[in-house]
Each structure stands twice: as C-alpha cells, then as structure tokens.
C-alpha positions as CSV (number, residue, x, y, z in Angstrom):
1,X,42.1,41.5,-23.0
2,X,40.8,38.6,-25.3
3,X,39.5,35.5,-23.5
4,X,39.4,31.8,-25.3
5,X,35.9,31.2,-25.4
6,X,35.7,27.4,-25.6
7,X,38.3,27.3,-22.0
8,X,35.4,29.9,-20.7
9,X,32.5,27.9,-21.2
10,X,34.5,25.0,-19.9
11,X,35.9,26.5,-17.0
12,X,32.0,27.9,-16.0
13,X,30.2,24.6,-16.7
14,X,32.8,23.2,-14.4
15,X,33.0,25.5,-11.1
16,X,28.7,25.3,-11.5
17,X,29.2,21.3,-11.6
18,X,30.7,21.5,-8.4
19,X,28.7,24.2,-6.6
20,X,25.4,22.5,-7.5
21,X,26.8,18.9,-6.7
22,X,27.6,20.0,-3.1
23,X,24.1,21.1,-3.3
24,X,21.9,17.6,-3.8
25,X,22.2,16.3,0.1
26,X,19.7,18.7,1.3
27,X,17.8,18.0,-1.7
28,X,14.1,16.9,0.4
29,X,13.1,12.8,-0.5
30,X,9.8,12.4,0.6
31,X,9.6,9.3,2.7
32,X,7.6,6.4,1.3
33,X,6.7,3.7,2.9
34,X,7.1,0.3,0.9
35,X,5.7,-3.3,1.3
36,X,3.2,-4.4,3.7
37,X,2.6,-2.6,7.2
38,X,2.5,-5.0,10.0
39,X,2.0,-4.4,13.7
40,X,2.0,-7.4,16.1
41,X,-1.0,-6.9,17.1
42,X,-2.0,-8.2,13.5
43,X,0.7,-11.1,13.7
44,X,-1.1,-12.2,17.3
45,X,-4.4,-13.0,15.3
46,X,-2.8,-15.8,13.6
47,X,-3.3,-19.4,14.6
48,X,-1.9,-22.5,13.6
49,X,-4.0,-24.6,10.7
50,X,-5.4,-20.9,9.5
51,X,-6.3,-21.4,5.7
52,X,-4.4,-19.0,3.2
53,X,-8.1,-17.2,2.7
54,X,-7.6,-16.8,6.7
55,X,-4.1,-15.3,6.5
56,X,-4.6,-13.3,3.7
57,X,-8.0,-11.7,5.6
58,X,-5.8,-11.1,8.9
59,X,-3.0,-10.0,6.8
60,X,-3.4,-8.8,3.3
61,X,-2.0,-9.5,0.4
62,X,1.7,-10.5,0.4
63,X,4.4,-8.8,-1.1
64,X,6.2,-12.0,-2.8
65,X,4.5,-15.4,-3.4
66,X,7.3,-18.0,-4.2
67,X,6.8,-19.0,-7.8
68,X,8.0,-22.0,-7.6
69,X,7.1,-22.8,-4.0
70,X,3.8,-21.8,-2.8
71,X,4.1,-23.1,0.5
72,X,5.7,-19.4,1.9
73,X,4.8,-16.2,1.6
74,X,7.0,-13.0,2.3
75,X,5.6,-10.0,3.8
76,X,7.8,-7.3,4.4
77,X,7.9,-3.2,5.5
78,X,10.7,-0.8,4.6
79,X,10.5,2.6,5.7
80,X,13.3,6.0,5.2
81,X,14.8,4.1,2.7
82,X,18.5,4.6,3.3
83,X,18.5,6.9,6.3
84,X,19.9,6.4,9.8
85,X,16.2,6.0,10.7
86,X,15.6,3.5,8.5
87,X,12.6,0.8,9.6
88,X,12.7,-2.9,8.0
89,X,10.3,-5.7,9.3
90,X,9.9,-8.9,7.8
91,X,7.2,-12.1,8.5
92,X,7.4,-14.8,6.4
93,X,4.4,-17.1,7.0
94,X,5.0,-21.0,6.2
95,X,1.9,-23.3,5.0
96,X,1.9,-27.0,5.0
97,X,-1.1,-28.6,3.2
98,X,-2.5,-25.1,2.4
99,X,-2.6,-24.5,6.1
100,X,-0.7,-22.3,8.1
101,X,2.1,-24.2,10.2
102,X,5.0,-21.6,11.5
103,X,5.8,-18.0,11.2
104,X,9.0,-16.6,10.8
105,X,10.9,-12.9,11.0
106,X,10.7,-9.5,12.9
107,X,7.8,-10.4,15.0
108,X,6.8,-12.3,18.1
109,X,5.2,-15.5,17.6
110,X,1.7,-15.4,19.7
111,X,1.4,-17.0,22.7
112,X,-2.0,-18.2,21.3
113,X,-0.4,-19.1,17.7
114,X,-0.6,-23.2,18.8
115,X,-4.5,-23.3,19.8
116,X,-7.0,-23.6,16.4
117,X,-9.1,-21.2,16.1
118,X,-11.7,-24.3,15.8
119,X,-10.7,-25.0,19.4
C-alpha cells in the first residue's frame, strides 16, 4: 500500500496542531504583580497641603505622571492578570499649587486626610 506523502505530513502536522492546542490552558503563568502596591494604611498617612516630595516619600514613585498636566498622578496595582482572581486598585492623587488637595480611587479617604500635618 503506497501512501501520498505530502497529504501525510499534512494530515500529522494537523491532528498534533490540535492535540497540543488543547494543551496550552494548563500551560503555568507565573503571577506578577504590576504597578505600585498600596495598602490603606499607606493612603491614611496622607494629609491635605502634603508637598509632592511628601507624597512621593509616603507613596513612591507613580506609575503615570500626566505629560501634559502635572497636577495628577496615577498610582495603580494589577495582580493575576486575567484570572477570576484578578486584583486591580487604583489612587489617583490630585495637587493644586504643587500641594496635595484630594485623592481619588480604590481607597478610603482618611479620616485625618483634612488636618496639615503642620497642625
């Protein structure tokens, strides 16, 4: 019995396309954790009139500075990427005058957050 060759290789390269396709979602993704990782016990330490130098201490360095407006910065945590557990946060910190003036996002505002810290 002669076999066509060219169909053979076809026909192979096809059925292992599908049997290793089937195979890629229990491929393993290592989780990793992108952006900056906030808890709100970080977000309570800011207060109101807090110069950027201040926030960036408490806080770190942002994520994304507005290019063409530097009065907010973005600050934000993604974790499992595409999973049912999937974690996002996001604080986006608002300055007026170079000073800090409200907070916005995932996190509570502190009870605290009105006082100065020069109070």
């Amino acid at each position: 019995m002669q076999y066509n060759k060219p169909l053979m290789t076809w026909l192979v390269a096809a059925i292992m396309t599908i049997f290793l396709s089937g195979c890629s979602s229990w491929v393993y993704r290592i989780n990793v954790p992108q952006g900056n990782f906030l808890e709100q016990s970080d977000v309570d330490k800011l207060r109101i009139n807090m110069t950027k130098e201040q926030v960036m201490f408490v806080l770190g360095t942002p994520v994304a500075k507005d290019a063409f407006d530097s009065s907010k910065w973005h600050y934000k945590y993604v974790f499992n990427i595409d999973r049912e557990s999937e974690i996002r946060k996001s604080l986006v910190v608002h300055f007026k005058n170079n000073k800090l003036a409200k907070l916005t996002g995932d996190f509570e505002i502190p009870a605290e957050f009105n006082t100065p810290l020069d109070s």
